[in-house]
Backbone as XML, in Angstrom:
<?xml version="1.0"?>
<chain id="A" units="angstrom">
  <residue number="1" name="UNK">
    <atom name="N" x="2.651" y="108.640" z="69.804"/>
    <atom name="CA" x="3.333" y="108.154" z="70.995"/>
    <atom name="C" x="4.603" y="108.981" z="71.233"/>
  </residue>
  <residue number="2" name="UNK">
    <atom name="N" x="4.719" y="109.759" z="72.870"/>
    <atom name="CA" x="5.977" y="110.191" z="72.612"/>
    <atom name="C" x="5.971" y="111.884" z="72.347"/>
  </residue>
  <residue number="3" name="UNK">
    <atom name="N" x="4.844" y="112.564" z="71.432"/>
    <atom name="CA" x="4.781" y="113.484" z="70.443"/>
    <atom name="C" x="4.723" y="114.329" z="71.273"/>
  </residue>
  <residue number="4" name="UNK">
    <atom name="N" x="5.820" y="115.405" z="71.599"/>
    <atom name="CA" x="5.293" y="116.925" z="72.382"/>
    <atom name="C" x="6.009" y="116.264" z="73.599"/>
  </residue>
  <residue number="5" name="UNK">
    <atom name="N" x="6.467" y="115.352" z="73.571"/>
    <atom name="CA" x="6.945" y="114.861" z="75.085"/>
    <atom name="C" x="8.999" y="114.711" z="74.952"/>
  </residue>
  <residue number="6" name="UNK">
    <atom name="N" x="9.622" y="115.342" z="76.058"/>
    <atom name="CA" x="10.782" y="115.472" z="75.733"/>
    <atom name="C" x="11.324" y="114.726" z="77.246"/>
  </residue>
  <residue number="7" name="UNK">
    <atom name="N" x="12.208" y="113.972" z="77.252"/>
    <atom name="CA" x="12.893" y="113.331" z="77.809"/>
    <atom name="C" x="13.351" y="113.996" z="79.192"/>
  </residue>
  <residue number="8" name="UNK">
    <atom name="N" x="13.103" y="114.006" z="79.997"/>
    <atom name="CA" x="13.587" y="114.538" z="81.451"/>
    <atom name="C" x="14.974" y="114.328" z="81.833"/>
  </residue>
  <residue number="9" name="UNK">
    <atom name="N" x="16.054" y="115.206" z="81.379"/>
    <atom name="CA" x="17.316" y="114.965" z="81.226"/>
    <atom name="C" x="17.984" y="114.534" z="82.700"/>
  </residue>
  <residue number="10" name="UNK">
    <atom name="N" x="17.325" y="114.473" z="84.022"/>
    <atom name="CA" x="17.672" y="114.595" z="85.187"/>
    <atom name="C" x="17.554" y="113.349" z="85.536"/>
  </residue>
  <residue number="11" name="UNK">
    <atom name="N" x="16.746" y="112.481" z="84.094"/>
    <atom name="CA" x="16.669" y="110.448" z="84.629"/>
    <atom name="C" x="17.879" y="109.867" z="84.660"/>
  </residue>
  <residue number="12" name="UNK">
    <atom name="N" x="19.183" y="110.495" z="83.784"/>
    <atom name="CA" x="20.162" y="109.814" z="83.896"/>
    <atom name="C" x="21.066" y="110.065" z="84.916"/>
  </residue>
  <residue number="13" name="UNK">
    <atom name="N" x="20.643" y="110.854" z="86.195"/>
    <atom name="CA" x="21.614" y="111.356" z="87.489"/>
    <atom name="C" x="20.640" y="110.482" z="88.460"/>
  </residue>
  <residue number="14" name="UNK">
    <atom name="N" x="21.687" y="110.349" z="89.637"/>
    <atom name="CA" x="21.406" y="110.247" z="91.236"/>
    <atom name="C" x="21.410" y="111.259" z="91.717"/>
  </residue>
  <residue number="15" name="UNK">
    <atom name="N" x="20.376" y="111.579" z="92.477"/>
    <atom name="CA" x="20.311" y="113.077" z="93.209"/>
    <atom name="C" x="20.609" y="112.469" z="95.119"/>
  </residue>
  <residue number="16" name="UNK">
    <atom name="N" x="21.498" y="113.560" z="95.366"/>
    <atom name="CA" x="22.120" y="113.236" z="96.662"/>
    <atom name="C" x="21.186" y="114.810" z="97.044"/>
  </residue>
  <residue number="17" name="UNK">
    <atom name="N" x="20.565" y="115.373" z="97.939"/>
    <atom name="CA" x="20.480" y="116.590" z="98.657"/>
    <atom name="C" x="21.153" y="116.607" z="99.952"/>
  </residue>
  <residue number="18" name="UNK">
    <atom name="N" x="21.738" y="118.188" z="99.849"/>
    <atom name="CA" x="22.030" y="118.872" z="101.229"/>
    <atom name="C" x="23.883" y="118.148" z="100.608"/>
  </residue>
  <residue number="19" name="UNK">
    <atom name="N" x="24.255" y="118.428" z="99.638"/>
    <atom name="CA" x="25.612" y="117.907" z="99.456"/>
    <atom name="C" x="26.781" y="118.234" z="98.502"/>
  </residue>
  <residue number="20" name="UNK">
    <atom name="N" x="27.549" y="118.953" z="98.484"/>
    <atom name="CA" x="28.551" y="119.080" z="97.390"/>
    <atom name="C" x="29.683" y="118.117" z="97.601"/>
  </residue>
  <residue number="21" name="UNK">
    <atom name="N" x="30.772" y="118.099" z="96.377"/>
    <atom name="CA" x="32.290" y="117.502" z="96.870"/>
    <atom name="C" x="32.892" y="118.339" z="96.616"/>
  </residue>
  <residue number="22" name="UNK">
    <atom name="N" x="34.124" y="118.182" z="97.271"/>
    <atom name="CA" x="35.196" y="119.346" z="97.476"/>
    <atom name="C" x="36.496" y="118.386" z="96.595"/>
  </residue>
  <residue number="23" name="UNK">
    <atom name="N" x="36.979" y="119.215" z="96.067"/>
    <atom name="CA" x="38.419" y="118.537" z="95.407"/>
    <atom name="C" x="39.650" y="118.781" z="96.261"/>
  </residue>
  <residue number="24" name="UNK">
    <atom name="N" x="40.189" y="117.538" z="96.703"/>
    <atom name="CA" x="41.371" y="117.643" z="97.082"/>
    <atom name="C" x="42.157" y="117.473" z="96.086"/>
  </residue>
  <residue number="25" name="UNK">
    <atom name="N" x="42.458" y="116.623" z="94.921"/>
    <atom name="CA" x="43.147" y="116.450" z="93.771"/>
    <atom name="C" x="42.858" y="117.604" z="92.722"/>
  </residue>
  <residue number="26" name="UNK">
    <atom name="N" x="43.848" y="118.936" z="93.237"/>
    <atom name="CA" x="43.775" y="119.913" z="92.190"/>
    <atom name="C" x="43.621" y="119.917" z="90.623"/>
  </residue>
  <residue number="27" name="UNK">
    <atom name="N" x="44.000" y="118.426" z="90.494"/>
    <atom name="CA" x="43.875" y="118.527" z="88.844"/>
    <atom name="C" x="42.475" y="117.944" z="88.611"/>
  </residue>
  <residue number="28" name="UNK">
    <atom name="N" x="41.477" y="118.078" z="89.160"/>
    <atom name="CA" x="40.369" y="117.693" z="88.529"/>
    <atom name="C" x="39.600" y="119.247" z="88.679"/>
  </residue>
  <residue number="29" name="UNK">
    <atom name="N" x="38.612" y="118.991" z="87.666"/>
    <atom name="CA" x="38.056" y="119.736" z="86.756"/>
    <atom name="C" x="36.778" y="120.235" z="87.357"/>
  </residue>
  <residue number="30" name="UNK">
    <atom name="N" x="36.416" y="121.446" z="87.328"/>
    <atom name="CA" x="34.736" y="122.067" z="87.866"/>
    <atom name="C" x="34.926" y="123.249" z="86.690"/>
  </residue>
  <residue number="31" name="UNK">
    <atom name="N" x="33.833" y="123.384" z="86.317"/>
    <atom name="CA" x="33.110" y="124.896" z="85.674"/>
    <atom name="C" x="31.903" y="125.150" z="86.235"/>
  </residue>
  <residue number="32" name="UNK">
    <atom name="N" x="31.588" y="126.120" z="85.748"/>
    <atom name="CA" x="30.482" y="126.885" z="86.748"/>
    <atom name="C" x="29.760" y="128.034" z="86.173"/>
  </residue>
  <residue number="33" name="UNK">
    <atom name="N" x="28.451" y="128.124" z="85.914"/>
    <atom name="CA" x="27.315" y="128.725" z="85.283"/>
    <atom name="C" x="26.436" y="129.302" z="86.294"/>
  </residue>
  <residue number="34" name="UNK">
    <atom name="N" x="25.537" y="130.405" z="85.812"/>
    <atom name="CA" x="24.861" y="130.588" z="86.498"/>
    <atom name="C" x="23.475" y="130.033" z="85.703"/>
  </residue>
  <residue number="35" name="UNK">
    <atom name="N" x="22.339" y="129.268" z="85.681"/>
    <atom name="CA" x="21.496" y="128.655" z="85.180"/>
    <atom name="C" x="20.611" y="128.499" z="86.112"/>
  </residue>
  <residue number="36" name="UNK">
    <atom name="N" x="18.928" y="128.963" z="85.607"/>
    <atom name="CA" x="17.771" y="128.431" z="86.582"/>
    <atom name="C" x="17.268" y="127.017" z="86.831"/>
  </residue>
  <residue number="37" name="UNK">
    <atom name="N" x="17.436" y="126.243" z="86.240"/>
    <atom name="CA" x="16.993" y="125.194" z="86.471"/>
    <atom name="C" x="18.401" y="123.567" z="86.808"/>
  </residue>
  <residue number="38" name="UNK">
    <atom name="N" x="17.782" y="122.974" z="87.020"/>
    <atom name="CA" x="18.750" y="121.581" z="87.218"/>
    <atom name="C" x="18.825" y="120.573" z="86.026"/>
  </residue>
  <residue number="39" name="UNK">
    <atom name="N" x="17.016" y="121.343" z="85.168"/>
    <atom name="CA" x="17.410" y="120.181" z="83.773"/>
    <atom name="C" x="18.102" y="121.008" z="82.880"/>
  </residue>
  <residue number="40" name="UNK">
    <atom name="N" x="18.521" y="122.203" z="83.197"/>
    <atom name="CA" x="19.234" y="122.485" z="82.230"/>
    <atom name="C" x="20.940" y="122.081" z="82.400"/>
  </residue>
  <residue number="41" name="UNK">
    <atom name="N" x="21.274" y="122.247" z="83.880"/>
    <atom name="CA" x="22.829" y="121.765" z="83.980"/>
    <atom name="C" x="22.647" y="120.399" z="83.705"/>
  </residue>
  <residue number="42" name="UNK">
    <atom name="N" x="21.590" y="119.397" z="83.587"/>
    <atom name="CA" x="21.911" y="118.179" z="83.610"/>
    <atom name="C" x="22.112" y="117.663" z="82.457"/>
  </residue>
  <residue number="43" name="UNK">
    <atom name="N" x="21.524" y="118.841" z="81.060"/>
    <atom name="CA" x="21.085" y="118.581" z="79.716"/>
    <atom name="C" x="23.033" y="119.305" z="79.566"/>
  </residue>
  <residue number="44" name="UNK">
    <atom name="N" x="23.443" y="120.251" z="79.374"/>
    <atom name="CA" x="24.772" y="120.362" z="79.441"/>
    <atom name="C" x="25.912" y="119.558" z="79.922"/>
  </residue>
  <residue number="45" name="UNK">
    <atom name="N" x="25.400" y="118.673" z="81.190"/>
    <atom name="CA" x="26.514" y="117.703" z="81.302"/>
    <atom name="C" x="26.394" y="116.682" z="80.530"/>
  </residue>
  <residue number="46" name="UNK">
    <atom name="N" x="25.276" y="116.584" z="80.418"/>
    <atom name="CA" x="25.191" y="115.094" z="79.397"/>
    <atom name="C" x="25.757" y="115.136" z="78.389"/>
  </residue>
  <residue number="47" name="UNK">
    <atom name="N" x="25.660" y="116.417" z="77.458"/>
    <atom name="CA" x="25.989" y="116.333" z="76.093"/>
    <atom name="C" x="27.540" y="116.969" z="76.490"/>
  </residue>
  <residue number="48" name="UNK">
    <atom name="N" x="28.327" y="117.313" z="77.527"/>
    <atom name="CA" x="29.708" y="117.924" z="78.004"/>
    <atom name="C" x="29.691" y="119.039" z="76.872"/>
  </residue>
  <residue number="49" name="UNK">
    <atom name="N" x="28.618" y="119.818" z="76.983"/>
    <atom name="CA" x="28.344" y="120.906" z="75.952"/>
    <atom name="C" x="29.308" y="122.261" z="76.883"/>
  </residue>
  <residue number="50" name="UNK">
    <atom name="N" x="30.316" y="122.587" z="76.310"/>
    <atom name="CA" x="30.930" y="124.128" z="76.414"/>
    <atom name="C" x="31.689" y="123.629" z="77.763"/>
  </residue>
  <residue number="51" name="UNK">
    <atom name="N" x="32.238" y="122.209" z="77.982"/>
    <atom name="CA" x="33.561" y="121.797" z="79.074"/>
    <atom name="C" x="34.716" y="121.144" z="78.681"/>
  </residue>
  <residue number="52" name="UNK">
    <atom name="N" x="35.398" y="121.168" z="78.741"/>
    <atom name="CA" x="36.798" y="121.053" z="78.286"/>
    <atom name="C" x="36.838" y="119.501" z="79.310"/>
  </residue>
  <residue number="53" name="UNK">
    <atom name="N" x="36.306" y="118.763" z="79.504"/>
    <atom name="CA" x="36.426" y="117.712" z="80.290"/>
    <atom name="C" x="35.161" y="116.891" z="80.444"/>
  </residue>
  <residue number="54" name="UNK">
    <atom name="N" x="35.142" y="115.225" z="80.346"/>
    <atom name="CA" x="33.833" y="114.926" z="80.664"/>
    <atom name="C" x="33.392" y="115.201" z="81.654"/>
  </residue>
  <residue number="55" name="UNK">
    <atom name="N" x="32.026" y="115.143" z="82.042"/>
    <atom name="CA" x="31.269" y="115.852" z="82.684"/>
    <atom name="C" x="31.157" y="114.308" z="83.630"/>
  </residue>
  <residue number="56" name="UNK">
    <atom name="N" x="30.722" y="113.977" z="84.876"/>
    <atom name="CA" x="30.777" y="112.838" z="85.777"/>
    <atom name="C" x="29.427" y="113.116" z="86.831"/>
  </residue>
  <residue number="57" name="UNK">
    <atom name="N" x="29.329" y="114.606" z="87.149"/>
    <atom name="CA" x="28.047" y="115.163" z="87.951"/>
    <atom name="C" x="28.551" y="116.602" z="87.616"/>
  </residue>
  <residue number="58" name="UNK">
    <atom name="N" x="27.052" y="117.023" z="88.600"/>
    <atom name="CA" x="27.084" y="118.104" z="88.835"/>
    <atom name="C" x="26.387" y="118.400" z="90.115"/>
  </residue>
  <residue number="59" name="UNK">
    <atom name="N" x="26.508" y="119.916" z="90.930"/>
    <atom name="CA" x="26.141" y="120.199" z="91.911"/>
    <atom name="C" x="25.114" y="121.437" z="91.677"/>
  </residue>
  <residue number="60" name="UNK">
    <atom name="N" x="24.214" y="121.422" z="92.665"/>
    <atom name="CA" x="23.565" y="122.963" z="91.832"/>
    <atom name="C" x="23.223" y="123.539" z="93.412"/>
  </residue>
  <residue number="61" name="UNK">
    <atom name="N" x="23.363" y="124.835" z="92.879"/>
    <atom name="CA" x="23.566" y="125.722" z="93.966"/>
    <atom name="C" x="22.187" y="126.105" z="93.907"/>
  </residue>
  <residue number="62" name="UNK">
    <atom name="N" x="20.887" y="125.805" z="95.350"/>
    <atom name="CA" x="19.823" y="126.534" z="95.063"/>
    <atom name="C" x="19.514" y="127.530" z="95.369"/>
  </residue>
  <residue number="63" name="UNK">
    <atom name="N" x="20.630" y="128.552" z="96.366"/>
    <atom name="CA" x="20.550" y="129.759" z="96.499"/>
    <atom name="C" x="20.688" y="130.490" z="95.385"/>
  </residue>
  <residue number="64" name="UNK">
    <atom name="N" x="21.617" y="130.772" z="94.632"/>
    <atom name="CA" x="22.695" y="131.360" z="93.772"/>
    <atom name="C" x="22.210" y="130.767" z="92.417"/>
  </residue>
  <residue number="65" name="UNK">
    <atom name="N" x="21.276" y="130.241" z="92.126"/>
    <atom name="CA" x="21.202" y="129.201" z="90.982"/>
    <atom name="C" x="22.302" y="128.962" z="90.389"/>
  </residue>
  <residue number="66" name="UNK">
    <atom name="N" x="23.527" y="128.598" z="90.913"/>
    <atom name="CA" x="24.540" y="128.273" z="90.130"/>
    <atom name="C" x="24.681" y="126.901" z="89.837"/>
  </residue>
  <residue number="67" name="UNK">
    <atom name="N" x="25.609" y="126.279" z="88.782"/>
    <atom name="CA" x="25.543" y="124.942" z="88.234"/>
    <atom name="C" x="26.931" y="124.654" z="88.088"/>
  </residue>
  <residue number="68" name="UNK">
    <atom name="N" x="27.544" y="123.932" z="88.808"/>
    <atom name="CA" x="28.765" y="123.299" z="89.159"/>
    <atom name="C" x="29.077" y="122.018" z="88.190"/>
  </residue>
  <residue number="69" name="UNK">
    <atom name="N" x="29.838" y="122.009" z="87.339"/>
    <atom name="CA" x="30.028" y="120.846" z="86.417"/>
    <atom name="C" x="31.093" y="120.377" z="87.005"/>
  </residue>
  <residue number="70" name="UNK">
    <atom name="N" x="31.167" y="118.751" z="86.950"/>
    <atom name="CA" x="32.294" y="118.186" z="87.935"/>
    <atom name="C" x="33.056" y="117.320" z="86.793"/>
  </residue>
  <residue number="71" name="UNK">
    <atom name="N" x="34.241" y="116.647" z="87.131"/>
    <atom name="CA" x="34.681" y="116.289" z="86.128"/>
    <atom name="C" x="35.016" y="114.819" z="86.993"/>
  </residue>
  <residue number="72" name="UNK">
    <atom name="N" x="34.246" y="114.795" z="88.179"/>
    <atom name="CA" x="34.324" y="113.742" z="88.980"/>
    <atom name="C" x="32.993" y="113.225" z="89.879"/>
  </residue>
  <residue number="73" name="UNK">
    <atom name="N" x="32.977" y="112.221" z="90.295"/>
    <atom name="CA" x="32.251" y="112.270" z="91.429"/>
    <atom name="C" x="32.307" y="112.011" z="92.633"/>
  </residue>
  <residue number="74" name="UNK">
    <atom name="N" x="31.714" y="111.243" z="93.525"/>
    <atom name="CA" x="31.599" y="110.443" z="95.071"/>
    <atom name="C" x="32.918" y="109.436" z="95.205"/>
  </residue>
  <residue number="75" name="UNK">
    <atom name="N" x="32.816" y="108.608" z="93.764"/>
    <atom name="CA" x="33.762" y="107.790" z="94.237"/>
    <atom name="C" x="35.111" y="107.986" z="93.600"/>
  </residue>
  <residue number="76" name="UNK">
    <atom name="N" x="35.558" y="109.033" z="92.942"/>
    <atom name="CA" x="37.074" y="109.374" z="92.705"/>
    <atom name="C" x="37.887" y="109.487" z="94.057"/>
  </residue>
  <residue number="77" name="UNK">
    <atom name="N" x="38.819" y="108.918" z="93.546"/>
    <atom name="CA" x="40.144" y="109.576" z="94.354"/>
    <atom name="C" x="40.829" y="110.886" z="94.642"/>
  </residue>
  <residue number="78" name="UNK">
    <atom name="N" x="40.775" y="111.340" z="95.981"/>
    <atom name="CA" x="40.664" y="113.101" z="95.606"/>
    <atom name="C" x="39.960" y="113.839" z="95.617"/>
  </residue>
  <residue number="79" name="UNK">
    <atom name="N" x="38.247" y="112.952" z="96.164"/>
    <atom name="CA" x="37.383" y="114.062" z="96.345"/>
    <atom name="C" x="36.857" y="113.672" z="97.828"/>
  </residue>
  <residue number="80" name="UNK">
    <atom name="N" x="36.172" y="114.519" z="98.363"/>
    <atom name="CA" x="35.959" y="114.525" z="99.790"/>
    <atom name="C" x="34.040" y="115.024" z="99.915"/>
  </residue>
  <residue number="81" name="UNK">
    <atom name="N" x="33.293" y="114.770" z="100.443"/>
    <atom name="CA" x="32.145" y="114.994" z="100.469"/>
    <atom name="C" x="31.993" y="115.847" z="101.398"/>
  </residue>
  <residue number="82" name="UNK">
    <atom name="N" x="31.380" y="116.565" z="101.483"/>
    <atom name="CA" x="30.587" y="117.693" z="102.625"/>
    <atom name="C" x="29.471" y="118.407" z="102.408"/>
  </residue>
  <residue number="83" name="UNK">
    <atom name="N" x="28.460" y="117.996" z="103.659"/>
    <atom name="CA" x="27.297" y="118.565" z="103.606"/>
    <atom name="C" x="27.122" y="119.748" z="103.466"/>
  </residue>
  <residue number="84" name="UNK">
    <atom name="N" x="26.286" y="119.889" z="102.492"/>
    <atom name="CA" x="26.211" y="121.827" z="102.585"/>
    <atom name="C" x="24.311" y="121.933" z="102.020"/>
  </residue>
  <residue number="85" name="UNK">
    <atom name="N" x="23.390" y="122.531" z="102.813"/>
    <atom name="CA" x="21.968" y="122.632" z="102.697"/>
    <atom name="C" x="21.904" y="123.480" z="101.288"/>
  </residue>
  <residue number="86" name="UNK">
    <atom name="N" x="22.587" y="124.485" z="100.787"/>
    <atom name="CA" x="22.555" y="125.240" z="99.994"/>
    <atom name="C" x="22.819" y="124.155" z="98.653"/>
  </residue>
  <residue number="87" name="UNK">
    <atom name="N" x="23.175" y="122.909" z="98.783"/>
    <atom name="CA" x="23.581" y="122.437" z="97.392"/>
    <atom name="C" x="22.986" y="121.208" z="97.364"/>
  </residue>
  <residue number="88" name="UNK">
    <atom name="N" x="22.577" y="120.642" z="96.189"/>
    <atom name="CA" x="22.417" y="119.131" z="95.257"/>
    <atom name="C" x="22.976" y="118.964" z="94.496"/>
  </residue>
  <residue number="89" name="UNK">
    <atom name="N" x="23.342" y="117.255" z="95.393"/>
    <atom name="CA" x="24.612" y="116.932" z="94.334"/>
    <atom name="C" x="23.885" y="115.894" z="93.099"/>
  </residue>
  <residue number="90" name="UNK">
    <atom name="N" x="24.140" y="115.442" z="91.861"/>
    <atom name="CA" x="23.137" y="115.037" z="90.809"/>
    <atom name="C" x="24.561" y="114.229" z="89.843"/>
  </residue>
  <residue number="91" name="UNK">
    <atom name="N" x="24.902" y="113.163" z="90.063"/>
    <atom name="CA" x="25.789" y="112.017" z="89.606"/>
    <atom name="C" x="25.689" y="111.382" z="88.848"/>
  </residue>
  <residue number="92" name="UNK">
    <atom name="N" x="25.932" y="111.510" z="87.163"/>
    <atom name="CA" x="25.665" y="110.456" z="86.469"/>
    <atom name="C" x="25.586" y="108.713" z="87.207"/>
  </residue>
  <residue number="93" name="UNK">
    <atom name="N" x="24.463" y="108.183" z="86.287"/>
    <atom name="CA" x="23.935" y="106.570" z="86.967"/>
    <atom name="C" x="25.197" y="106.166" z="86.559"/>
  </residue>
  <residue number="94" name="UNK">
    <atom name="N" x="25.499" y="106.272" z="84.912"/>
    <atom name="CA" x="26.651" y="105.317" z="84.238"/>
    <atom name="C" x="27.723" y="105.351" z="85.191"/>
  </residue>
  <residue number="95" name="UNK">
    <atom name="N" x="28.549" y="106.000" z="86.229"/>
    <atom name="CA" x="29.641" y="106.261" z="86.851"/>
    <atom name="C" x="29.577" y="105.829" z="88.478"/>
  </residue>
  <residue number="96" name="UNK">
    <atom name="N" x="28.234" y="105.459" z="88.561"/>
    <atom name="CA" x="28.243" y="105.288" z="90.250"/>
    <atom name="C" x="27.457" y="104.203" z="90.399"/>
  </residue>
  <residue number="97" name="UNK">
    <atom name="N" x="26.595" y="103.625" z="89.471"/>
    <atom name="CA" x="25.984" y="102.399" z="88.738"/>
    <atom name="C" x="27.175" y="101.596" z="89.550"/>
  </residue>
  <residue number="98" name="UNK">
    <atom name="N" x="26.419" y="100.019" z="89.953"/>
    <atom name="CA" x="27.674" y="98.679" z="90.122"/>
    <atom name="C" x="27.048" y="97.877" z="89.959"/>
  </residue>
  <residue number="99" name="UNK">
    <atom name="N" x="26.079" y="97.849" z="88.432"/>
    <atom name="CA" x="25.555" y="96.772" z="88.213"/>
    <atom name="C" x="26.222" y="96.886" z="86.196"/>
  </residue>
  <residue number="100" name="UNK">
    <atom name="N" x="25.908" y="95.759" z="85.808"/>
    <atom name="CA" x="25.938" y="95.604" z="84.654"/>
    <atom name="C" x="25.255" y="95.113" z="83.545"/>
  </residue>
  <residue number="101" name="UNK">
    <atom name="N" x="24.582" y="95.814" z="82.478"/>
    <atom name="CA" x="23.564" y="96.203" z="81.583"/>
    <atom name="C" x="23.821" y="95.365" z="80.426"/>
  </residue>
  <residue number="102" name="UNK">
    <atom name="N" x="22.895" y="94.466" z="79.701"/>
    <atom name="CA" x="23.633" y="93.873" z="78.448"/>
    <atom name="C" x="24.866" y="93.182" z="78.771"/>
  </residue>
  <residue number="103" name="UNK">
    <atom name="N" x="25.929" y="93.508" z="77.594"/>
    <atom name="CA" x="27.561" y="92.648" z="77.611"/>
    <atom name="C" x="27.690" y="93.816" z="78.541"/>
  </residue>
  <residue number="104" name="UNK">
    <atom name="N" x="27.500" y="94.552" z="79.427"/>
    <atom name="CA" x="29.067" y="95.138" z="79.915"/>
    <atom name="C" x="29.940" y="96.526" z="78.632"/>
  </residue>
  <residue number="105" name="UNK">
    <atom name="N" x="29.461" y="96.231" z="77.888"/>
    <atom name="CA" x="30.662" y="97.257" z="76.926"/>
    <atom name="C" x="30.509" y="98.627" z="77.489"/>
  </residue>
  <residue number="106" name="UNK">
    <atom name="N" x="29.269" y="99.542" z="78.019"/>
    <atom name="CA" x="29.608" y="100.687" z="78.507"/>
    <atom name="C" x="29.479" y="100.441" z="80.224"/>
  </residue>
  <residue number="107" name="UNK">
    <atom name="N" x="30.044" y="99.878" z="80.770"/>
    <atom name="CA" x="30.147" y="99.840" z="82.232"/>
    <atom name="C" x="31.094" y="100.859" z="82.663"/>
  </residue>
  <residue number="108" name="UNK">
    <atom name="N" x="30.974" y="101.624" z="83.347"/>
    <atom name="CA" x="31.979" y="102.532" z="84.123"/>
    <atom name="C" x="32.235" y="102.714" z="85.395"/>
  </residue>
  <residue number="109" name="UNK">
    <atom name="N" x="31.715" y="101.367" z="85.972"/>
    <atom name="CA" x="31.456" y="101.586" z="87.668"/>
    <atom name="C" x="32.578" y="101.187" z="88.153"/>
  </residue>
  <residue number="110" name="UNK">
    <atom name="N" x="32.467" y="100.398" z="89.354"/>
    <atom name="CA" x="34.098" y="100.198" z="89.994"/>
    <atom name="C" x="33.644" y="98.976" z="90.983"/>
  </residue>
  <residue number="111" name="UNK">
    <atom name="N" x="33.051" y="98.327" z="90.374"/>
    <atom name="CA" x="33.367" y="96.583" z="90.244"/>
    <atom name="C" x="34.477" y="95.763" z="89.938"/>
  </residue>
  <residue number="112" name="UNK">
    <atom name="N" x="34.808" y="95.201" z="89.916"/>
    <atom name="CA" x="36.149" y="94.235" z="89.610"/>
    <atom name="C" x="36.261" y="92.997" z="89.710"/>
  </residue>
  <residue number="113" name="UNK">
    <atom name="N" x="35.207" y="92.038" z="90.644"/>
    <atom name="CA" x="35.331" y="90.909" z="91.268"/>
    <atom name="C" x="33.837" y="90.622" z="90.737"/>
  </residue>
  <residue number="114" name="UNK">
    <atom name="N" x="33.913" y="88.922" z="90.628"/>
    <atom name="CA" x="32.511" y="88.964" z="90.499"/>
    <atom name="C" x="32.064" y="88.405" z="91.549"/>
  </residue>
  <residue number="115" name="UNK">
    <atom name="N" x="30.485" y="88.216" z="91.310"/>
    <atom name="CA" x="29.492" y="87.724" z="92.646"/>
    <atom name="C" x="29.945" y="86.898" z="93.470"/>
  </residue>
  <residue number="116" name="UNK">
    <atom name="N" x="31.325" y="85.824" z="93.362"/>
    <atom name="CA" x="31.563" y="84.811" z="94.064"/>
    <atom name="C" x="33.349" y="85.582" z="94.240"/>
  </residue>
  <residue number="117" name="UNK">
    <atom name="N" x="33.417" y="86.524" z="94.069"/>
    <atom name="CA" x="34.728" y="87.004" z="94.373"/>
    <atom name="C" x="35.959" y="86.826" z="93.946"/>
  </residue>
  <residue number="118" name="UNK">
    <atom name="N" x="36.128" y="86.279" z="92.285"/>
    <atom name="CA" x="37.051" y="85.986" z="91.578"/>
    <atom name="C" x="37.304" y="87.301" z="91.207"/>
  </residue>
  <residue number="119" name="UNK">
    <atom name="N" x="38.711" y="87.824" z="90.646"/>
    <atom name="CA" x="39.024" y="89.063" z="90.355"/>
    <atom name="C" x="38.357" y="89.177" z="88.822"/>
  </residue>
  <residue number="120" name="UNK">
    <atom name="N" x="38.060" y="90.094" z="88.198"/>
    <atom name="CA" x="37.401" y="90.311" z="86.696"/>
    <atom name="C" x="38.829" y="90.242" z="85.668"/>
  </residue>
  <residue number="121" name="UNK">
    <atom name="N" x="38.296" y="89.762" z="84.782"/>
    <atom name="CA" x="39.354" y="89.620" z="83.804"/>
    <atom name="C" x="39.675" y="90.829" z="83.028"/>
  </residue>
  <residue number="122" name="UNK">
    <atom name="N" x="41.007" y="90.838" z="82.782"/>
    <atom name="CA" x="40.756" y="92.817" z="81.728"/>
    <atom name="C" x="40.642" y="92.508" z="80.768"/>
  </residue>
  <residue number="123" name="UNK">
    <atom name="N" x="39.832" y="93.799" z="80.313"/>
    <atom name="CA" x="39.269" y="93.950" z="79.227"/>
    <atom name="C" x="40.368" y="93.483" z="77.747"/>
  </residue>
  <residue number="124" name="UNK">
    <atom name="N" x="41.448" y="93.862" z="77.673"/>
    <atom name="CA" x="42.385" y="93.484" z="76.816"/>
    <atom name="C" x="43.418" y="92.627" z="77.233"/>
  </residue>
  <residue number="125" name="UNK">
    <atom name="N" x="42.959" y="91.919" z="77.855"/>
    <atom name="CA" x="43.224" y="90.305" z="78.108"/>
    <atom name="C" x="42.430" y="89.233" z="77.252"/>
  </residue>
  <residue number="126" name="UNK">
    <atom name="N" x="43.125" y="88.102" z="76.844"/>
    <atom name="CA" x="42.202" y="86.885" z="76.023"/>
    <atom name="C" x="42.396" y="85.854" z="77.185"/>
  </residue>
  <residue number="127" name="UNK">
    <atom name="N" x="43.045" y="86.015" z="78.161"/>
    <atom name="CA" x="43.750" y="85.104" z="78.873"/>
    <atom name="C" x="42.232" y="85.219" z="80.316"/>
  </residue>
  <residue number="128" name="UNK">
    <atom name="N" x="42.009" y="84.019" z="80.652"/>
    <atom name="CA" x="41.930" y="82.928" z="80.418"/>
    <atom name="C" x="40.828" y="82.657" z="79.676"/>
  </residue>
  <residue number="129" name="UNK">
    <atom name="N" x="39.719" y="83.837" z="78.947"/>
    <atom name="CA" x="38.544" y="83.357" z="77.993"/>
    <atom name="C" x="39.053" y="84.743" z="76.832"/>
  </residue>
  <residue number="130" name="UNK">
    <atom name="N" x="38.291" y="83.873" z="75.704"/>
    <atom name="CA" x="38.296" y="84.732" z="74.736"/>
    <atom name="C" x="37.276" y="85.655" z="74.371"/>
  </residue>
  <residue number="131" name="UNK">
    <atom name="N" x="37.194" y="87.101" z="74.130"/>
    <atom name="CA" x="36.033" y="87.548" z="73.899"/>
    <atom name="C" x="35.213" y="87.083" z="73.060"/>
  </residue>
</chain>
């Protein structure tokens, strides 16, 4: 079961086409490869293999085969979206995800309130339940 069969590293992204983001907040982070394929930038962001920053998406250039590592995505502050046919944009789930898996311990989305619109309690708060 499994044997000879390797994991399709591109299950853990959202693929947006016809799309890059542009950084307005200079201090966030892009590197940039030239690489043929998309499971390979997607297998490098995952593991944030050879980036000085976590990896959040990436964009891939299908002219140029280039591979854009982002250190952000769609919903940061500071980034701006624009269509461009030449690019796919490919977003980690964990970061753009607004649902929650199990307890919650790796959630990274940008939820806050729950289903009936009470604000979420922080995480290093005991106040008003205890973990």
């Amino acid at each position: 079961e499994g044997k000879g069969k390797r994991r399709n590293p591109l299950h853990d992204f959202k693929k947006t086409g016809e799309l890059m983001l542009i950084k307005v907040n200079k201090t966030l982070e892009v590197k940039t490869k030239l690489l043929n394929t998309t499971e390979q930038c997607a297998k490098r962001c995952s593991r944030n293999k050879g980036l000085s920053f976590t990896c959040k998406a990436f964009a891939y250039d299908r002219v140029t085969k280039r591979c854009h590592w982002l250190s952000f995505n769609s919903l940061t502050n500071g980034v701006r979206k624009k269509q461009d046919h030449a690019f796919d944009l490919y977003e980690k789930k964990d970061y753009v995800r607004n649902c929650i898996i199990g307890k919650g311990a790796d959630y990274k989305g940008t939820i806050s309130v729950t289903k009936s619109g009470i604000p979420c309690q922080a995480w290093n708060s005991m106040i008003p339940h205890e973990h």
